[in-house]
N, CA, C and O atoms as a GROMACS GRO file, in nm:
protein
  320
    1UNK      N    1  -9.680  10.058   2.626
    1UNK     CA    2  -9.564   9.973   2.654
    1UNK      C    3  -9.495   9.922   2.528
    1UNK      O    4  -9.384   9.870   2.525
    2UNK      N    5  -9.564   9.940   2.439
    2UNK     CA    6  -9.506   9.882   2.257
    2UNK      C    7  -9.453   9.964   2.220
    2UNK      O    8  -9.395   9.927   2.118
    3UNK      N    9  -9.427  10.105   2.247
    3UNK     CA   10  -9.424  10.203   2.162
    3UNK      C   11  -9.237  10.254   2.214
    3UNK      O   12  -9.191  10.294   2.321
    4UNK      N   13  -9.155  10.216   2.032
    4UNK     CA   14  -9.053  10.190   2.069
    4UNK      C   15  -8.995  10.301   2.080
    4UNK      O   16  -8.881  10.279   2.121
    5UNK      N   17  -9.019  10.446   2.059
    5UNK     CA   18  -8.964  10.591   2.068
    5UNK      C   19  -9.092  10.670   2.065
    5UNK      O   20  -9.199  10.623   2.027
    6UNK      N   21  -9.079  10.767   2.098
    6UNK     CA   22  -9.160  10.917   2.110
    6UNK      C   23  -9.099  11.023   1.986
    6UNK      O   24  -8.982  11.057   1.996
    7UNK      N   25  -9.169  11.067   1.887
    7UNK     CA   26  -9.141  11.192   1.836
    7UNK      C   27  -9.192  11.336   1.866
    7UNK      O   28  -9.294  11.372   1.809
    8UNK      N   29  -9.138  11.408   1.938
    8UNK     CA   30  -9.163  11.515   2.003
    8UNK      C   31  -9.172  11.606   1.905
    8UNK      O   32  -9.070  11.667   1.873
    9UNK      N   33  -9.317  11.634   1.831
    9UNK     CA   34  -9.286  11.731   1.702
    9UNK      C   35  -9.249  11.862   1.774
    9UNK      O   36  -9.279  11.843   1.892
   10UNK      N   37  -9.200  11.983   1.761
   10UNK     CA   38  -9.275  12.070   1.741
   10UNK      C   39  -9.246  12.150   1.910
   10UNK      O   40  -9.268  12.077   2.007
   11UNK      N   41  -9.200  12.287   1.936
   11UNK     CA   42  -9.156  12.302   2.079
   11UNK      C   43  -9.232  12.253   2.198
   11UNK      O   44  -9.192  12.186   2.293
   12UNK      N   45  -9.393  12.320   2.164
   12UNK     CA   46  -9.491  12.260   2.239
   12UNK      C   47  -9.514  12.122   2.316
   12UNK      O   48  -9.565  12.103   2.427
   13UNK      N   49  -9.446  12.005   2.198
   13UNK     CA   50  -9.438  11.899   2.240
   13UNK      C   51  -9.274  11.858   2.293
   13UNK      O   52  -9.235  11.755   2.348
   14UNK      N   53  -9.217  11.949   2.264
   14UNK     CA   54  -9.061  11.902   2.382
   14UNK      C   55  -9.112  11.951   2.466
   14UNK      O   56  -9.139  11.870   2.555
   15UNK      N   57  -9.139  12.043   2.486
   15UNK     CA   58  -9.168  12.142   2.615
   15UNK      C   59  -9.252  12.055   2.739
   15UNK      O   60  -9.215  12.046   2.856
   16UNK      N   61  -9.364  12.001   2.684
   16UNK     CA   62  -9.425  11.894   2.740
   16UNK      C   63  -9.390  11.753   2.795
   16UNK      O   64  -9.410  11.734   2.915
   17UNK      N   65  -9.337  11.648   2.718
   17UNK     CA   66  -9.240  11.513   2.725
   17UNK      C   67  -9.092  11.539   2.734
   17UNK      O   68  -9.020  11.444   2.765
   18UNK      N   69  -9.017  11.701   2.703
   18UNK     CA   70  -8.911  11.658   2.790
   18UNK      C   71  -8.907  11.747   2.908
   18UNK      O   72  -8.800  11.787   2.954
   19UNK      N   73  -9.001  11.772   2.948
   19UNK     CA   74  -8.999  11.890   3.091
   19UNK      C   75  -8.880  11.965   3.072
   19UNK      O   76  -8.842  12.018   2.967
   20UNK      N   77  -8.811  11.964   3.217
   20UNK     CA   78  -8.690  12.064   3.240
   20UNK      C   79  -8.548  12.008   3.148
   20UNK      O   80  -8.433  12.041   3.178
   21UNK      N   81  -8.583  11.919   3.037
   21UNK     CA   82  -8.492  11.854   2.950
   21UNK      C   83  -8.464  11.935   2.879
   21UNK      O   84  -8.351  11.953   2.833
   22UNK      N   85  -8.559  11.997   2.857
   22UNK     CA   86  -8.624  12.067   2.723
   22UNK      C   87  -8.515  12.186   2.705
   22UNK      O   88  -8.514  12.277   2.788
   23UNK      N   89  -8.399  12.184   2.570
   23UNK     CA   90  -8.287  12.375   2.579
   23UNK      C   91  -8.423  12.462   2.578
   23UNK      O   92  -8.544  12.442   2.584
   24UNK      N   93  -8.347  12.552   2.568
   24UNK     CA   94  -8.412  12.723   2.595
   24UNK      C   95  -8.477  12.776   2.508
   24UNK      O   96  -8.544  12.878   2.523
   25UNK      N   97  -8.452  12.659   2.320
   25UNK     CA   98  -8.491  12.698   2.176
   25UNK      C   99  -8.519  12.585   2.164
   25UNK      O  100  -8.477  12.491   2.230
   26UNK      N  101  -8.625  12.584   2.042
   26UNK     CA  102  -8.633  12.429   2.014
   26UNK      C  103  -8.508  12.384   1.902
   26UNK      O  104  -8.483  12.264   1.890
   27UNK      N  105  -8.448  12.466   1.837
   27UNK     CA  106  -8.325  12.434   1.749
   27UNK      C  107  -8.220  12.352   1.852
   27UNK      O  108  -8.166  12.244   1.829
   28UNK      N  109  -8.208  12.452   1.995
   28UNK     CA  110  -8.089  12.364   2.076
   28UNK      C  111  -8.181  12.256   2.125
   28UNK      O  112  -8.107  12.188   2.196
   29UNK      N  113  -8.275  12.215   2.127
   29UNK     CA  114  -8.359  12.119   2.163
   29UNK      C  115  -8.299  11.997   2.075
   29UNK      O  116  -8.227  11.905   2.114
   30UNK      N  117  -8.353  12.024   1.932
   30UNK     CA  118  -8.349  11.921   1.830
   30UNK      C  119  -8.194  11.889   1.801
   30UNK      O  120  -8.139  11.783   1.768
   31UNK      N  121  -8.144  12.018   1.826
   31UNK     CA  122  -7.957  11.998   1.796
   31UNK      C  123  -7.917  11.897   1.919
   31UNK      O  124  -7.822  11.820   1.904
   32UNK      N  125  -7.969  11.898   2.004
   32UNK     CA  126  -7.910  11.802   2.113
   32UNK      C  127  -7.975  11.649   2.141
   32UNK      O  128  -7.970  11.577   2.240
   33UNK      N  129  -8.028  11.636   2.030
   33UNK     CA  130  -8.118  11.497   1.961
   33UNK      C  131  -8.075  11.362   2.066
   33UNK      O  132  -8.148  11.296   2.141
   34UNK      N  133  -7.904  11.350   2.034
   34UNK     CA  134  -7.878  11.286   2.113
   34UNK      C  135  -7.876  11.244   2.287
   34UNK      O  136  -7.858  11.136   2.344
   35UNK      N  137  -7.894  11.335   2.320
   35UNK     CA  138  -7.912  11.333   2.463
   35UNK      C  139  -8.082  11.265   2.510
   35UNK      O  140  -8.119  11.225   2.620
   36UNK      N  141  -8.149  11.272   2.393
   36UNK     CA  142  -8.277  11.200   2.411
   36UNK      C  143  -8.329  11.123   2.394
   36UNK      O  144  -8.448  11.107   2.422
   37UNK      N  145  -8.240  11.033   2.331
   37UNK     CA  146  -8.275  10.871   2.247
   37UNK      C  147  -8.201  10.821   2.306
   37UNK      O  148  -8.088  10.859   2.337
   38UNK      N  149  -8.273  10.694   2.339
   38UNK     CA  150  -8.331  10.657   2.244
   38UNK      C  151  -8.520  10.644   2.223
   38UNK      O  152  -8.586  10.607   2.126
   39UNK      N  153  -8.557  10.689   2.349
   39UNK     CA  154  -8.648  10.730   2.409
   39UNK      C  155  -8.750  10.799   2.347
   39UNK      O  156  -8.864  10.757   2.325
   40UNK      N  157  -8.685  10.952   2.308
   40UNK     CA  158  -8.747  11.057   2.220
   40UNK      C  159  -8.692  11.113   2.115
   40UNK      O  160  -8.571  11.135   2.127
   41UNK      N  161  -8.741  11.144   2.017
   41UNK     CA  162  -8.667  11.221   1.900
   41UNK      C  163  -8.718  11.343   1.906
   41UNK      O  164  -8.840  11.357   1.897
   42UNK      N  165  -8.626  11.465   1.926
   42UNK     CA  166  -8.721  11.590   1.916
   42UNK      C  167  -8.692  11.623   1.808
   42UNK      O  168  -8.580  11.607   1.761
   43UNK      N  169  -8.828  11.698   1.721
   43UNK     CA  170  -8.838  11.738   1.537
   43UNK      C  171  -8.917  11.850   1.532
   43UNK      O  172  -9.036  11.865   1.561
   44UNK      N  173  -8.829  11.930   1.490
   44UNK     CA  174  -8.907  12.093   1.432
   44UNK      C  175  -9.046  12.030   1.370
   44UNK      O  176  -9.061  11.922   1.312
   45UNK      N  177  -9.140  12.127   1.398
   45UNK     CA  178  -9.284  12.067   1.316
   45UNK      C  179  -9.230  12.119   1.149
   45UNK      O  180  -9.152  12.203   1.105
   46UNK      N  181  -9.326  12.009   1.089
   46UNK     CA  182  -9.272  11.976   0.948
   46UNK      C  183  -9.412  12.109   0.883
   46UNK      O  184  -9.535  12.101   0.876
   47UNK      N  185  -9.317  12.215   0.849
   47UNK     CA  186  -9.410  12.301   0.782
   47UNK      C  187  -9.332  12.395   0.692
   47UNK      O  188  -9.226  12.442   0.732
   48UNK      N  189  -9.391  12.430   0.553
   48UNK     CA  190  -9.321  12.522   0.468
   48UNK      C  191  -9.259  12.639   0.523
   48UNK      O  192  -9.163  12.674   0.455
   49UNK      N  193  -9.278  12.700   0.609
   49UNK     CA  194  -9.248  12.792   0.664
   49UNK      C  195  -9.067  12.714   0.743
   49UNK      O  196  -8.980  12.799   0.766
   50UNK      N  197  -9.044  12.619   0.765
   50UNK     CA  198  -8.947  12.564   0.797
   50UNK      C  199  -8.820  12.546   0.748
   50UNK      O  200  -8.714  12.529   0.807
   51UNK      N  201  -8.856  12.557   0.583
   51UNK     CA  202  -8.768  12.591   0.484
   51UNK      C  203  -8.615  12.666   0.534
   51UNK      O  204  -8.495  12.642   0.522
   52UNK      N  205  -8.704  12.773   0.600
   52UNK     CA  206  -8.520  12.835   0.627
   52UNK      C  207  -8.458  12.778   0.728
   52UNK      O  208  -8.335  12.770   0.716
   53UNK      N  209  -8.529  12.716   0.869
   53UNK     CA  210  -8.488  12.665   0.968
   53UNK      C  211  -8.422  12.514   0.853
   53UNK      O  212  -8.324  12.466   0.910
   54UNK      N  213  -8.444  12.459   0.754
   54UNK     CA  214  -8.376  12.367   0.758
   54UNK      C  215  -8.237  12.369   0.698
   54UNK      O  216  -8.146  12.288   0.718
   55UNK      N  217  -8.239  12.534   0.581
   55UNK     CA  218  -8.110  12.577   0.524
   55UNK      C  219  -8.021  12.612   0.652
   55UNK      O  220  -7.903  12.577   0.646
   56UNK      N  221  -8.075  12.690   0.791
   56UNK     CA  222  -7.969  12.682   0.843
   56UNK      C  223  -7.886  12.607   0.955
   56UNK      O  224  -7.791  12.637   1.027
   57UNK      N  225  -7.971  12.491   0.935
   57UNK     CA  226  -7.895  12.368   1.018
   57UNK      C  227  -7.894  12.261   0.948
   57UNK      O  228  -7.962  12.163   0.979
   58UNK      N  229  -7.820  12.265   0.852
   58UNK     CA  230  -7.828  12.147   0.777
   58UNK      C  231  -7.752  11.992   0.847
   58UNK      O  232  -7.722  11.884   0.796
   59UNK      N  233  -7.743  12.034   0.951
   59UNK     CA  234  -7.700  11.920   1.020
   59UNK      C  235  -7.795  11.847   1.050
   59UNK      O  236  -7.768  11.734   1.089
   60UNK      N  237  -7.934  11.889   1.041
   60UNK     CA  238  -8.037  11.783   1.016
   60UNK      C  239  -8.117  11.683   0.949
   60UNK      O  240  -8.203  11.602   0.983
   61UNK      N  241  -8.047  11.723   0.818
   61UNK     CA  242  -8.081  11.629   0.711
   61UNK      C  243  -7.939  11.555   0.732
   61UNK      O  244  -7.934  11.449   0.670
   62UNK      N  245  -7.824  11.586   0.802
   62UNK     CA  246  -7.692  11.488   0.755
   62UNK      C  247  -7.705  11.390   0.898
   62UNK      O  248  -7.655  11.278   0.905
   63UNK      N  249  -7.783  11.456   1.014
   63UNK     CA  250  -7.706  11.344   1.140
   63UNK      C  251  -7.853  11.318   1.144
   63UNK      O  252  -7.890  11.209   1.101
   64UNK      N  253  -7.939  11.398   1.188
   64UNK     CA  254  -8.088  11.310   1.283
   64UNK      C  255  -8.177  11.272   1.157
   64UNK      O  256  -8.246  11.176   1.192
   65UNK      N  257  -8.203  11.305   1.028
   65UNK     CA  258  -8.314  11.204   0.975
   65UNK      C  259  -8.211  11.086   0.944
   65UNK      O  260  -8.242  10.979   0.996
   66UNK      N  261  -8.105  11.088   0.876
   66UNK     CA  262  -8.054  10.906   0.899
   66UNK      C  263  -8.098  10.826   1.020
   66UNK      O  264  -8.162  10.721   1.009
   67UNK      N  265  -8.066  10.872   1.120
   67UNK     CA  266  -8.062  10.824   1.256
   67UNK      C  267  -8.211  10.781   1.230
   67UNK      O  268  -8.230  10.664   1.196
   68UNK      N  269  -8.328  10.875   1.245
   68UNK     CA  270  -8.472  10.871   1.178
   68UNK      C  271  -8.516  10.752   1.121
   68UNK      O  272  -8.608  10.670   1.129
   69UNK      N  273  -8.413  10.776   1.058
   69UNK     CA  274  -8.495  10.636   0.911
   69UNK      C  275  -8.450  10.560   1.003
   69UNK      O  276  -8.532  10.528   1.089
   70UNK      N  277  -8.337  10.517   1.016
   70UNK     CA  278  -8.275  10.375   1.068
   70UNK      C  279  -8.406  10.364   1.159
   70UNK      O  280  -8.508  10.312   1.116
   71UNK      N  281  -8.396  10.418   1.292
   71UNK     CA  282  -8.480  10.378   1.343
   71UNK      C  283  -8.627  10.326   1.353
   71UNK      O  284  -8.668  10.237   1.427
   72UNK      N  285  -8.709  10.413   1.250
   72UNK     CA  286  -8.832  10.356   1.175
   72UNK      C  287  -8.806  10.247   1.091
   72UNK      O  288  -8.909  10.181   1.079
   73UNK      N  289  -8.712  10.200   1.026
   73UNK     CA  290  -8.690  10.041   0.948
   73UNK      C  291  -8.694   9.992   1.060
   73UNK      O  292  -8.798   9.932   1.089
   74UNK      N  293  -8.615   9.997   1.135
   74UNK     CA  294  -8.609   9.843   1.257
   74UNK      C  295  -8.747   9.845   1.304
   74UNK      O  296  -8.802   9.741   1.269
   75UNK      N  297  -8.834   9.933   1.378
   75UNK     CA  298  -8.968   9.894   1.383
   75UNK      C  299  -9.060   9.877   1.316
   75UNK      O  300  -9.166   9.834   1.362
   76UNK      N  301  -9.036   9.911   1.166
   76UNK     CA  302  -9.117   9.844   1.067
   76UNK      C  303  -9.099   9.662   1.010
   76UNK      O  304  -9.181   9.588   0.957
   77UNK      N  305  -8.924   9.631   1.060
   77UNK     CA  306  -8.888   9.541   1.041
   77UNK      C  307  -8.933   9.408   1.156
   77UNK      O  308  -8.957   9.288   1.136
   78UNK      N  309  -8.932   9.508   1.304
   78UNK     CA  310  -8.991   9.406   1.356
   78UNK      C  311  -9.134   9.350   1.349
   78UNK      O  312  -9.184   9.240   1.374
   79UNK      N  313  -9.184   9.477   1.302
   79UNK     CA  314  -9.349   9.460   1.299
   79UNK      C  315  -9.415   9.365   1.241
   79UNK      O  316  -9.514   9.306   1.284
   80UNK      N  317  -9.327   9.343   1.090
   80UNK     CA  318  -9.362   9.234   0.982
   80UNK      C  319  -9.328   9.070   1.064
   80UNK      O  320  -9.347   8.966   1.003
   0.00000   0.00000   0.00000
């Protein structure tokens, strides 16, 4: 009941917490970020091999980790 968002690493875990939410890829998964928060964040699993998945959507370092951070400060902020 504390737990102020879900991070859905990884397809396995959209596939799971967002059921029939879940796009058809996990790229249109994570590209459609918004449709799942504030609830869940879905995030490619963080692995070297990811490298190219992140050159070719760089819309993920410009829209969802800001969004990311913001959201981890405010629950670090309330925590203190």
């Amino acid at each position: 009941p504390d737990i102020p968002f879900l991070l859905a690493v990884g397809g396995y875990a959209q596939a799971y917490h967002l059921k029939t939410r879940a796009k058809r890829t996990l790229t249109e998964t994570v590209q459609s970020w918004r449709e799942y928060t504030p609830l869940v964040i879905p995030l490619p699993h963080p692995s070297w091999r990811n490298n190219s998945w992140l050159k070719k959507n760089p819309w993920f370092e410009t829209e969802l980790l800001p969004y990311l951070k913001r959201r981890v400060r405010r629950v670090l902020k309330c925590a203190a």
